[in-house]
C-alpha positions in Angstrom: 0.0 0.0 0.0 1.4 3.4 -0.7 2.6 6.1 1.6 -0.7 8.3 2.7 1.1 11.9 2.8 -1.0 14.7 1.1 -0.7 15.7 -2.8 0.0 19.0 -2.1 -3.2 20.3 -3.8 -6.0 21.1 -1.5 -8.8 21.3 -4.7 -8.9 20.7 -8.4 -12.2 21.4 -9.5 -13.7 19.8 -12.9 -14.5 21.5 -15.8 -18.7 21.8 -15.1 -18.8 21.1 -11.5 -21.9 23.1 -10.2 -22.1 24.8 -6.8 -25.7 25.6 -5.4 -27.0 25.8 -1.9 -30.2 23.8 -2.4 -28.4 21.0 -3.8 -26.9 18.6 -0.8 -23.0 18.5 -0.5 -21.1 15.4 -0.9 -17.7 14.6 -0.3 -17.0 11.3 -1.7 -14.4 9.0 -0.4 -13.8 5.2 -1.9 -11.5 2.9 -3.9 -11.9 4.0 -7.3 -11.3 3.1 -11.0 -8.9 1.5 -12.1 -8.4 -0.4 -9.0 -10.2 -3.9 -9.5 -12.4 -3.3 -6.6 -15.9 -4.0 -6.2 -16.5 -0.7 -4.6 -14.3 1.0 -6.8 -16.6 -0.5 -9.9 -19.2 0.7 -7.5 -18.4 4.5 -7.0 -18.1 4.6 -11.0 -21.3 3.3 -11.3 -23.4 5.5 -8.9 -21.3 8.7 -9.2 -22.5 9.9 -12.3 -26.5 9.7 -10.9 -25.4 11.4 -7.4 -23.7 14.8 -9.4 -26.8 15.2 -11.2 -28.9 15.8 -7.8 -25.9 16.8 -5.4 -22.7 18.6 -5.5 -20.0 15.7 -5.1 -16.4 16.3 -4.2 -14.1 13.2 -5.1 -11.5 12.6 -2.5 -8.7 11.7 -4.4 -6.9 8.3 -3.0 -3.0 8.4 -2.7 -1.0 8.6 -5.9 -4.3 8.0 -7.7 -4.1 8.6 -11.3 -7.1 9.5 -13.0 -8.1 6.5 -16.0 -8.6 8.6 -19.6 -11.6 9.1 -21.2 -13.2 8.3 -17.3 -17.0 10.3 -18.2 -18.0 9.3 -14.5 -15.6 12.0 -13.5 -17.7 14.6 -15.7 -19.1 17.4 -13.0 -17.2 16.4 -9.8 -14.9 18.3 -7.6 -11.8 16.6 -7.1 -10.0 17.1 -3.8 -6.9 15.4 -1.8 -7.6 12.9 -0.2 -7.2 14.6 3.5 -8.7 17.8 3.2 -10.8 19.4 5.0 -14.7 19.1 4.5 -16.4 21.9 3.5 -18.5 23.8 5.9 -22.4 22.4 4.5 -20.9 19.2 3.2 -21.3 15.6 4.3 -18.4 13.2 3.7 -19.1 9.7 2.4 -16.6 7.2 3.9 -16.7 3.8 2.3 -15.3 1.5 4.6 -13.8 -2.2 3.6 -11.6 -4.8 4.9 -8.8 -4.7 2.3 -6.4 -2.4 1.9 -7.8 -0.3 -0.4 -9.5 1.1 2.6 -6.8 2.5 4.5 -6.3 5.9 3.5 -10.0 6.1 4.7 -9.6 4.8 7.9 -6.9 7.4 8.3 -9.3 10.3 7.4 -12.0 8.8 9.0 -9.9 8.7 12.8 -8.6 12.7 11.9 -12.2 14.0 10.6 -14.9 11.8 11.4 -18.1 11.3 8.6 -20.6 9.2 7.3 -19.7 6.0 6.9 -20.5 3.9 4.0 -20.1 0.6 5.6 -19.1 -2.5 2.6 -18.2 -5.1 5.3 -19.6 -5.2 8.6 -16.0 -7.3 10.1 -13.3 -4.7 9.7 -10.7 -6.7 11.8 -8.6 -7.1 8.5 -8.3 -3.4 8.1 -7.3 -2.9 11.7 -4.5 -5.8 11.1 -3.4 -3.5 8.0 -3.2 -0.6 9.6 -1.0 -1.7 12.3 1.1 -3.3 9.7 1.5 -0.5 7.9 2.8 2.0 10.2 4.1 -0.5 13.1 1.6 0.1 15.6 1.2 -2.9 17.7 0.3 -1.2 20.6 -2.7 0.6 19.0 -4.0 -2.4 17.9 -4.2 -4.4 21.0 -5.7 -0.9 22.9 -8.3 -0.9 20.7 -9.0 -4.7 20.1 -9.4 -4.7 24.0 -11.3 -2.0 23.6 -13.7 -3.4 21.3 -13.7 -7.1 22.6 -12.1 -6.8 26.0 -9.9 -9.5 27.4 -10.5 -11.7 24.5 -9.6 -9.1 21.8 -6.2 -8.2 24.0 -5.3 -11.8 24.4 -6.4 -12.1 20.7 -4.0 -9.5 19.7 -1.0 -10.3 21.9 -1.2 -13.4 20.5 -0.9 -12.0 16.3 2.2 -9.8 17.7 3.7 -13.1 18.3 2.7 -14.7 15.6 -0.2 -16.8 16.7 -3.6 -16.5 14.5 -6.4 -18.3 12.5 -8.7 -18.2 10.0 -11.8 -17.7 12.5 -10.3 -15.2 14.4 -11.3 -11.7 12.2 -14.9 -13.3 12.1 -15.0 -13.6 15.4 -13.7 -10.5 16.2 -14.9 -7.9 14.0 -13.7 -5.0 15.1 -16.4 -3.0 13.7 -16.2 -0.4 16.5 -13.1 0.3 16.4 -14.3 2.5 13.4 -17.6 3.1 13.4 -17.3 4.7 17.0 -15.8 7.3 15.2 -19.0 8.0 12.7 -21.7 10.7 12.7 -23.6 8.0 11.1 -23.6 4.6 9.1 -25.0 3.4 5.6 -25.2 0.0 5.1 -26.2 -2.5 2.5 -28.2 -5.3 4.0 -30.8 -5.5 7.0 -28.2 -8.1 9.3 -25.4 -5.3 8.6 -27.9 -2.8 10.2 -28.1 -4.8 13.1 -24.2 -5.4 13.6 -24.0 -1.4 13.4 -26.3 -1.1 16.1 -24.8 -4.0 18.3 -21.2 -2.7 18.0 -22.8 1.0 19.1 -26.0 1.5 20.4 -28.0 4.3 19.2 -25.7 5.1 16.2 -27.7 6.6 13.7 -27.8 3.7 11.0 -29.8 3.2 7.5 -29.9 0.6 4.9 -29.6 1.3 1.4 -29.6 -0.8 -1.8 -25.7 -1.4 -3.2 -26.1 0.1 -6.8 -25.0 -2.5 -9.2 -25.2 -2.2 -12.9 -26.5 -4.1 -15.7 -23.9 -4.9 -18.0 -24.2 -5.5 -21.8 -25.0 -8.4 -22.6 -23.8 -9.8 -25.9 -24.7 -12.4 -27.7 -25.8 -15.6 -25.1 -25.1 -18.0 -28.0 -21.9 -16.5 -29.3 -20.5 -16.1 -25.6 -21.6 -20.0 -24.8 -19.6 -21.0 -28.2 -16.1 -18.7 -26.9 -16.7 -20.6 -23.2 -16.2 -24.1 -24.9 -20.2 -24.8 -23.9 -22.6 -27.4 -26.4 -26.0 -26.9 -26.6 -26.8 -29.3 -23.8 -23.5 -28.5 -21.4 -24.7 -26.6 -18.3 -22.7 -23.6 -17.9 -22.0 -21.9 -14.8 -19.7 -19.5 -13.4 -17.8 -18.0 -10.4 -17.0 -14.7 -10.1 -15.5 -12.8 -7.3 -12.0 -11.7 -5.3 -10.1 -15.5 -5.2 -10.2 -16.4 -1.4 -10.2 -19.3 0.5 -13.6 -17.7 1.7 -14.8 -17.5 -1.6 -15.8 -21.9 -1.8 -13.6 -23.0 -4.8 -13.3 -26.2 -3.2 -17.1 -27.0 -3.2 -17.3 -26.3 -6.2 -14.5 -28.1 -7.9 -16.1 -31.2 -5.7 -19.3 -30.3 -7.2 -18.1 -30.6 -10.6 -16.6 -34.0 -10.1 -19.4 -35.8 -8.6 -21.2 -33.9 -11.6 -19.2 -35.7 -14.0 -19.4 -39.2 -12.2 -23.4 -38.6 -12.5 -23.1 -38.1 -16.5 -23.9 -34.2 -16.4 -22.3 -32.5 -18.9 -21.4 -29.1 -16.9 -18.6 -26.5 -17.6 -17.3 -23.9 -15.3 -16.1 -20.7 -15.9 -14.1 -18.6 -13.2 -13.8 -15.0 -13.4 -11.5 -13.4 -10.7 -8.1 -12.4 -9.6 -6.9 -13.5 -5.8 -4.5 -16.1 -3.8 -6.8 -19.2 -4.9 -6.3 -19.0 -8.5 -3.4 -20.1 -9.0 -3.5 -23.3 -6.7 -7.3 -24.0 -8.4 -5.6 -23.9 -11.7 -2.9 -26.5 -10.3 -5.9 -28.9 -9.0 -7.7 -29.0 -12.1 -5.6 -31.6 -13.5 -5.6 -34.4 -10.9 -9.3 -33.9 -10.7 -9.7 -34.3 -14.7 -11.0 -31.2 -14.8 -9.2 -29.1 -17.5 -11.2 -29.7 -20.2 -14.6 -28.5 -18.6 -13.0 -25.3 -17.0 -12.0 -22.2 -18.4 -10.1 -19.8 -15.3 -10.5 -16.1 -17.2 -9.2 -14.1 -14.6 -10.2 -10.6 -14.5 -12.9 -9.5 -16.4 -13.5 -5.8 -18.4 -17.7 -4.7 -18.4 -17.9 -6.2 -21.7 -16.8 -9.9 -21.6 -18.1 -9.8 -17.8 -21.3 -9.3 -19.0 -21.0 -11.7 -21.8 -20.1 -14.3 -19.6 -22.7 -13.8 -16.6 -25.4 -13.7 -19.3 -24.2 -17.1 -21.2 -24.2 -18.8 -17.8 -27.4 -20.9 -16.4 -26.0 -20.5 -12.6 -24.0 -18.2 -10.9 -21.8 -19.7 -7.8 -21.5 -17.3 -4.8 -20.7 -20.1 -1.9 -18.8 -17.5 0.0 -18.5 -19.0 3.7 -17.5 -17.5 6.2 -18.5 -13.7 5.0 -17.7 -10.0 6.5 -21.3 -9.1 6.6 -21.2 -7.9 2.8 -23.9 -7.2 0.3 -22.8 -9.3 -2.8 -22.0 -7.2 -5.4 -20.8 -10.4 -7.3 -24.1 -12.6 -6.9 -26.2 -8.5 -7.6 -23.8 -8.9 -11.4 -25.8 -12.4 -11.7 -29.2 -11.3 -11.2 -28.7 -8.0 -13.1 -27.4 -10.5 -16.2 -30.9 -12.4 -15.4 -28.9 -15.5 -14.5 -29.8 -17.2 -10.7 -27.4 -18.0 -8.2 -26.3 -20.0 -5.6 -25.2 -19.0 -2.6 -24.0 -20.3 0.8 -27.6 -20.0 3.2 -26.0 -17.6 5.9 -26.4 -14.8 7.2 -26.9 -11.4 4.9 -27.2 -14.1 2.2 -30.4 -15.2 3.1 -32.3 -11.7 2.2 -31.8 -12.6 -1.1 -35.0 -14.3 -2.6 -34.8 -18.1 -2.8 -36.0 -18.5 -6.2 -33.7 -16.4 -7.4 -30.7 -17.1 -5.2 -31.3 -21.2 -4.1 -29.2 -21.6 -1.1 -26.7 -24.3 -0.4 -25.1 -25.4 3.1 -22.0 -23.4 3.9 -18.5 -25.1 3.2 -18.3 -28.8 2.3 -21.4 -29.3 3.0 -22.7 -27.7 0.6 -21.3 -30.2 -2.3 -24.2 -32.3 -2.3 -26.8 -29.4 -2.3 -24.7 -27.9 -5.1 -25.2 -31.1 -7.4 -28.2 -31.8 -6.7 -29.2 -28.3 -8.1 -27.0 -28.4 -11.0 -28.2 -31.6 -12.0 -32.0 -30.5 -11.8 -31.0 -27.1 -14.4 -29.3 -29.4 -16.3 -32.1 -31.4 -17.0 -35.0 -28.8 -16.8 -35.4 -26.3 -19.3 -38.6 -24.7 -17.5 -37.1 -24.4 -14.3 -34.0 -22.8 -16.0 -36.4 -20.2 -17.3 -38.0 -19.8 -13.9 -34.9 -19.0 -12.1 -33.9 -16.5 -14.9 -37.1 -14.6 -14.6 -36.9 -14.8 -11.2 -33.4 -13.2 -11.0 -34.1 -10.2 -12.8 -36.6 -9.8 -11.0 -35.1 -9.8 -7.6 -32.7 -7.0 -8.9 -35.0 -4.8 -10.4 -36.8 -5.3 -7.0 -34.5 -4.5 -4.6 -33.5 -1.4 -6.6 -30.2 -2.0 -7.5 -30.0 -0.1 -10.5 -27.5 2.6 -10.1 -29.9 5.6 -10.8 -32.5 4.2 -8.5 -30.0 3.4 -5.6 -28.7 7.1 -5.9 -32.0 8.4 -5.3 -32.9 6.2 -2.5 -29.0 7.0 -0.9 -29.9 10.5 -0.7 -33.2 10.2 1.0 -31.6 8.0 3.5 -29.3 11.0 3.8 -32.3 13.4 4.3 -33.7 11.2 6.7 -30.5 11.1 9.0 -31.2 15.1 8.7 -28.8 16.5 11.7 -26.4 13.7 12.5 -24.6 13.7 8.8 -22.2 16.9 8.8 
């Protein structure tokens, strides 16, 4: 992660940024474009819908260079990322548990804000921060702080070395952070609640995550490019490579598929630590032929790809209290998907998003419903209708999550400056 010192320039302002006093002010601080980021993809997506009803400043992340011919940009403000907020203006914080974060936890601890919160477990933000500026100290204060003797015997134990997988899920660490708020956005109803456990009477609302639609191309041309037959299920993974993220279900999945005669091909779309060692197991399992690993995707062959699947796979166990921006890309392409039956998950509707068990035990529930799409041509209709559906329901679509982030704003009235 880069150094966080300032630019040097305090404001740069666009070429048809509009000031007016009965618009809201926004000061915008996220990932952005062209980090691969989900929220990044995000901020692109609902920026251009925000500035056309609010004045938005763009805080600027560290050494960010601006991607050409970047039309979100059109009409925003651009500041450093640590100056000051204008008197009348609410900053946005968007809060994650990668390090694309930190340079908003920073400004979040020096100025305070709204927080936009991505991930409701921020313990893997807290372990960045300490390792990038040494402070070891800090981070067992405030672990203790939020978790008491558990989080400080938690944290002695990291400085020496001493952690598992568990541990950040167990210990969130959402306080840490959000103690420093004015007030908290949130994506799903069970992150509402985790706000209001970690800090009682925090001001908190829940908003719909904008995703896009993306184009789809040609369903038939795409299933040709993926290696797919006319009768070959196709389905596809998409997502951040993680052990989290269920690769192993589903690689079982496919070959207990294959022993049962179903013709099924994966695709998986993604950068991450997994993909590599996925790759590698493809060939003991005698899977090479039926998978295709893509890596990271542009909007174009993303699209493509969700919209020639017949299942997206989401079995993302355990999770940091996220709305999935990668299962909202399936159901936006019209194509259902399956998803671990946990938590946030599970306010997704079932006909669009079938649940399976969490972990290895999901296998079996993942075959079982491969095998019935492969079979069933109505049901495989079903579940499509269904899944566009359940996005256009939940207002996903960037113009109408805009509009329903600024009422929540209005709502909050006094507690967002």
């Amino acid at each position: 992660m880069s150094s966080h010192r300032a630019s040097g320039r305090t404001q740069q302002v666009s070429r048809g940024a509009r000031h007016d006093d009965s618009r809201p002010g926004l000061l915008w601080g996220s990932p952005l474009p062209p980090t691969r980021s989900g929220v990044a993809d995000y901020a692109s997506e609902i920026l251009p819908h925000l500035a056309r009803a609010a004045d938005v400043g763009l805080l600027e992340p560290p050494e960010w260079q601006a991607p050409e011919h970047a039309q979100w940009l059109d009409g925003l403000a651009r500041l450093a990322w640590d100056a000051p907020t204008p008197q009348g203006t609410t900053a946005l914080l968007h809060l994650g548990n990668n390090p694309y974060h930190l340079w908003i936890a920073h400004r979040l601890r020096r100025h305070g804000g709204v927080v936009v919160l991505h991930d409701s477990v921020l313990h893997h933000l807290l372990v960045e921060e300490a390792a990038e500026d040494g402070d070891w100290r800090r981070f067992g204060a405030e672990m203790a702080e939020a978790h008491g003797p558990a989080g400080a015997a938690l944290a002695a134990a990291r400085r020496w070395g001493y952690t598992a997988r568990a541990d950040p899920f167990l210990f969130p660490a959402r306080a840490v952070y959000l103690k420093r708020a004015s007030a908290v956005l949130v994506h799903n109803r069970k992150a509402a609640a985790d706000v209001v456990e970690a800090c009682p009477g925090m001001p908190v609302q829940a908003v719909p995550l904008a995703v896009a639609a993306l184009p789809r191309g040609n369903r038939r041309d795409w299933r040709r490019r993926l290696g797919a037959g006319d009768g070959d299920l196709v389905v596809a993974h998409l997502g951040f490579l993680t052990p989290a993220k269920g690769l192993e279900t589903v690689l079982r999945a496919l070959v207990a598929l294959g022993e049962l005669g179903v013709s099924a091909r994966l695709v998986v779309v993604g950068e991450g630590e997994e993909g590599a060692a996925f790759a590698r197991a493809l060939g003991p399992a005698g899977l090479q032929e039926r998978v295709t690993v893509w890596g990271w995707a542009d909007s174009a062959d993303l699209g493509g790809i969700l919209h020639a699947a017949d299942l997206g796979l989401v079995p993302r166990y355990p999770t940091a209290g996220e709305t999935s921006a990668a299962a909202l890309r399936f159901l936006a392409a019209g194509t259902p998907v399956a998803i671990s039956g946990f938590g946030q998950f599970l306010e997704l509707p079932a006909d669009a998003a079938p649940r399976i068990a969490p972990g290895r035990a999901g296998v079996a529930d993942l075959v079982r419903l491969m095998a019935l799409l492969a079979v069933d041509r109505e049901a495989r209709r079903r579940a499509r209708a269904a899944a566009r559906s359940a996005w256009e329901r939940g207002e996903h679509d960037p113009a109408r999550a805009a509009s329903r982030l600024l009422a929540a704003m209005q709502e909050l009235g006094g507690h967002v400056v």
